[in-house]
C-alpha positions in Angstrom: 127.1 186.7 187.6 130.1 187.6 185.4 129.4 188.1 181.6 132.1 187.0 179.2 133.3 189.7 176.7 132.3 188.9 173.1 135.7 188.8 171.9 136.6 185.7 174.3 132.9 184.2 173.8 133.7 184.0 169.8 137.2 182.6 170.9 136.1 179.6 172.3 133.4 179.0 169.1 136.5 179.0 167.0 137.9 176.1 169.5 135.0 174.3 169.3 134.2 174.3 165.8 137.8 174.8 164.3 139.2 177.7 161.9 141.2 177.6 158.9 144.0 178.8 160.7 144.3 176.9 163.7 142.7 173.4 165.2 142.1 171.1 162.3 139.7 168.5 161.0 140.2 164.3 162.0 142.1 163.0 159.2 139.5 161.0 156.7 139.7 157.3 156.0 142.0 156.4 153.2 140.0 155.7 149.9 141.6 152.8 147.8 143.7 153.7 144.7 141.0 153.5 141.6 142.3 151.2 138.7 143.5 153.3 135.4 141.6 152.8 132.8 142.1 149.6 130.8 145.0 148.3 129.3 145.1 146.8 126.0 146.8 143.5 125.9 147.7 140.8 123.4 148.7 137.6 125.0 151.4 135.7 122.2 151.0 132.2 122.5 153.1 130.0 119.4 153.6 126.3 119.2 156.7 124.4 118.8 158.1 120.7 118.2 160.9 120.6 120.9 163.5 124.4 119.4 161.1 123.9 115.8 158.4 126.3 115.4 155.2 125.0 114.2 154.8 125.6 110.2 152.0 123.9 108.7 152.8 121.1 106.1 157.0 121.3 106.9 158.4 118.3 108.5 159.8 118.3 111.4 162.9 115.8 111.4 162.6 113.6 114.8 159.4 113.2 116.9 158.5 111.0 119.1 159.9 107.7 120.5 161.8 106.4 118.2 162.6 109.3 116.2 160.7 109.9 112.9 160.2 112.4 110.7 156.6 114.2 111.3 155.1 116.3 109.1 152.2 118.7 110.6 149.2 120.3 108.7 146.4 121.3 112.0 147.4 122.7 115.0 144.3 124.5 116.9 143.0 124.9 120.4 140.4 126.6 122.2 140.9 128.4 125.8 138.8 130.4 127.7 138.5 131.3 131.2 142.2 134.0 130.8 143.3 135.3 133.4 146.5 137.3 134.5 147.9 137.0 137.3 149.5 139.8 139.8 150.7 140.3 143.7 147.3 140.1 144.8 145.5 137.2 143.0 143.5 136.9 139.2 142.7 139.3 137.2 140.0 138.3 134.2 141.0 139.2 130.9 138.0 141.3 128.3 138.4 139.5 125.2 138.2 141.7 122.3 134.9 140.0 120.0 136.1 139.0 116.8 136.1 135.6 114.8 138.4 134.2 117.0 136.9 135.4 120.2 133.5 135.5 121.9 131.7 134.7 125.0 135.0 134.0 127.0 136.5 131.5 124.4 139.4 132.6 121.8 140.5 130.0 119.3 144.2 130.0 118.8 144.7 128.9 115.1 148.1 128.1 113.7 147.4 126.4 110.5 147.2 128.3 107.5 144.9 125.7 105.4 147.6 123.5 104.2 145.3 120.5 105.7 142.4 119.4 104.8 140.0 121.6 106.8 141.8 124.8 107.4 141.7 128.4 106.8 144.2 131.1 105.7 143.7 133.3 108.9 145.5 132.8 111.8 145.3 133.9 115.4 148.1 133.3 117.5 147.3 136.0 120.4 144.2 136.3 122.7 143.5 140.3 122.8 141.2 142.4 125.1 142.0 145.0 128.3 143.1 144.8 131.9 143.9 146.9 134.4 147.3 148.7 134.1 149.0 146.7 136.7 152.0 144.8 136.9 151.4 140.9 136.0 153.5 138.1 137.2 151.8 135.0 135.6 148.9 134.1 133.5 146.1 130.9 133.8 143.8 129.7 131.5 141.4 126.5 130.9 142.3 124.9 127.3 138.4 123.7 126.5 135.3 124.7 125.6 133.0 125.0 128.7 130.3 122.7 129.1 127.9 125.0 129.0 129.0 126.2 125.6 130.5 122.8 124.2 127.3 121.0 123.0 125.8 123.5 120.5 123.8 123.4 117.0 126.9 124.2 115.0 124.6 125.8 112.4 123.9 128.2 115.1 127.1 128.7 117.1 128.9 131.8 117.4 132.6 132.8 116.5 134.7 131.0 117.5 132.3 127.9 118.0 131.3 128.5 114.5 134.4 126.4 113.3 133.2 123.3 111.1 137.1 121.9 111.9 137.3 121.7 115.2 133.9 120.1 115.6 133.0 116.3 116.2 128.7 115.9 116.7 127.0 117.3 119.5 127.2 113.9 122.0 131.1 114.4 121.8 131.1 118.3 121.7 134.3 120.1 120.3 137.9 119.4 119.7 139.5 120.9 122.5 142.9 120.4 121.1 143.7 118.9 117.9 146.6 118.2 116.2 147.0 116.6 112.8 150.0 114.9 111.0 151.5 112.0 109.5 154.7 109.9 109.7 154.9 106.8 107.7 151.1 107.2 108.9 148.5 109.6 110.1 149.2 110.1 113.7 146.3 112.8 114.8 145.7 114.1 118.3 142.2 115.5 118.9 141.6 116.2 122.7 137.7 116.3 123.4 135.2 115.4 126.3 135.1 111.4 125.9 132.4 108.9 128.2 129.5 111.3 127.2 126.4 109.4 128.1 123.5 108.7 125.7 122.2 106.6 123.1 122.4 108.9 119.6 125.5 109.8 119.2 124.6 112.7 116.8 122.3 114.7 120.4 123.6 116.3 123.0 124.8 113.6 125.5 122.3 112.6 128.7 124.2 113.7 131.7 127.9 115.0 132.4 131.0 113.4 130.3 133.1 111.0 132.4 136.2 112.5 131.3 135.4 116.1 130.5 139.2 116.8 129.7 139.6 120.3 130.3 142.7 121.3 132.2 143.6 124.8 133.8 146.9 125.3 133.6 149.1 128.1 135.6 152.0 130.0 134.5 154.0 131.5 136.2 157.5 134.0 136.0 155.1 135.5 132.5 155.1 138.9 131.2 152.1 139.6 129.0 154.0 142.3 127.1 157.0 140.9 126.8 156.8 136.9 126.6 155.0 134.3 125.2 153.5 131.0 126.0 154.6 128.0 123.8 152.6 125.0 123.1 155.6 122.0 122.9 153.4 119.5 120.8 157.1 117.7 120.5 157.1 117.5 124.7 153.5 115.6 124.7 154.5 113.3 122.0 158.0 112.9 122.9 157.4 109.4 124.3 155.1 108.4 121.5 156.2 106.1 118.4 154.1 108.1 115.8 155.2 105.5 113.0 152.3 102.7 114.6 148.9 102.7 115.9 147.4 100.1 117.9 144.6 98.1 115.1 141.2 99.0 115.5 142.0 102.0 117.2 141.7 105.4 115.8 145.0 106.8 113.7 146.8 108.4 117.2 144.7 109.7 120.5 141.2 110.5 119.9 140.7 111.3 123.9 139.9 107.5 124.9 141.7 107.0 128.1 141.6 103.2 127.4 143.1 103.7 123.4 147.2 102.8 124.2 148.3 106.0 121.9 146.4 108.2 124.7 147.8 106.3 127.8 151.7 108.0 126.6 149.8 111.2 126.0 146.8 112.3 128.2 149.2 112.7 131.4 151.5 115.3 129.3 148.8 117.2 128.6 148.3 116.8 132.5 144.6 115.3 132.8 144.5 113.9 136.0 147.5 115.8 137.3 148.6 119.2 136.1 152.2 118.4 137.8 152.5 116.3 134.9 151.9 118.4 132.1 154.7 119.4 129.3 152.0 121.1 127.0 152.3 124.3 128.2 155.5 126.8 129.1 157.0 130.2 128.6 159.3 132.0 126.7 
């Protein structure tokens, strides 16, 4: 029986195990590219009549169908649900807590108090942090969830807290609301309407008929460089805002049945989002 010689015996453990200067290791499995850390963002959004920006209490010189002279003092809407969007998919948006932000929802507030339920402040970008990525769109649900839209308002927190944009708990918040007046007041308040239940001043009984929140997508948007634009002057621009059927409330008050909502609820695209001229960017 032939013995090997130690030098060739501790050869072949070097083949066997591997040596920092010869065979080498399987490669490992890639490991995915970690996010860096968050990015702050600050999402613009303005609103505009048509080329006019919004300014609270000036006149804009033709709206609607026929043309008239409309002069806005309330121009408010909740969101929630923000998203940005890149290659892959969605990416939520952290909202920053502050008045106008909390649990999800930011109020975007235009009006500077020159109406009759106002405030001085204004918020006219949603803030908060996303991954450093590159983002080709945004999304977002103009509304107040249903889980959060029937609250105490005594007990709400920012930005729910907002006596202005409230109705009474069976008809929840003002989703949208514009206020102005032409040779009369010509309002648009976009809420959950067909809420079931008998006192009108409880939370309603079962789900709205028409909840009348709408998701909208956006797409072609950069958050740091762009903004989205609310054309109130698109969604009225078939509306005669110098009448109002009788009996009905001054405008659209969310009643799919009211004729003032029939020009109006498809712009904001309830029912079909192809439809909708609310929302675009710039």
């Amino acid at each position: 029986m032939h013995r090997l010689a130690p030098s060739l015996l501790f050869s072949l453990f070097l083949a066997a195990c591997g040596d920092n200067g010869g065979a080498s290791t399987p490669d490992a499995a890639p490991q995915p590219t970690p996010d860096a850390a968050p990015k702050a963002v600050a999402i613009q959004f303005a609103v505009k009549f048509g080329a006019t920006p919004f300014a609270c209490g000036v006149a804009v010189p033709a709206m609607g169908s026929p043309a008239a002279s409309y002069t806005p003092t309330d121009a408010r809407f909740y969101v929630h649900d923000v998203e940005l969007l890149d290659a892959d998919g969605a990416v939520p948006v952290t909202l920053d807590a502050n008045a106008f932000q909390g649990n999800g929802v930011a109020l975007m507030d235009f009006e500077d108090g020159c109406g009759s339920d106002g405030t001085a402040e204004l918020h006219t970008a949603i803030t908060g942090t996303v991954p450093d990525r590159a983002y080709v769109g945004v999304r977002f649900t103009l509304g107040v969830p249903a889980d959060q839209n029937f609250v105490d308002l005594a007990s709400a927190p920012a930005p729910l807290n907002v006596t202005g944009m409230y109705w009474i708990w069976q008809f929840g918040y003002k989703f949208l609301k514009l206020d102005g007046t032409s040779t009369a007041p010509f309002f648009l308040h976009l809420g959950s309407s067909g809420c079931p239940g008998a006192n009108p001043e409880a939370p309603p009984t079962g789900p709205c008929a028409n909840p009348n929140t709408v998701t909208y997508t956006l797409t072609g948007f950069d958050p740091w460089e762009q903004t989205v634009v609310a054309d109130l002057g698109a969604v009225l621009a078939t509306s005669d805002l110098t009448t109002n059927t009788t009996n009905t409330a001054p405008g659209c008050m969310s009643e799919p049945d009211d004729p003032e909502c029939l020009a109006i609820l498809p712009r904001l695209g309830i029912g079909d989002i192809t439809k909708q001229t609310l929302f675009k960017v710039e």
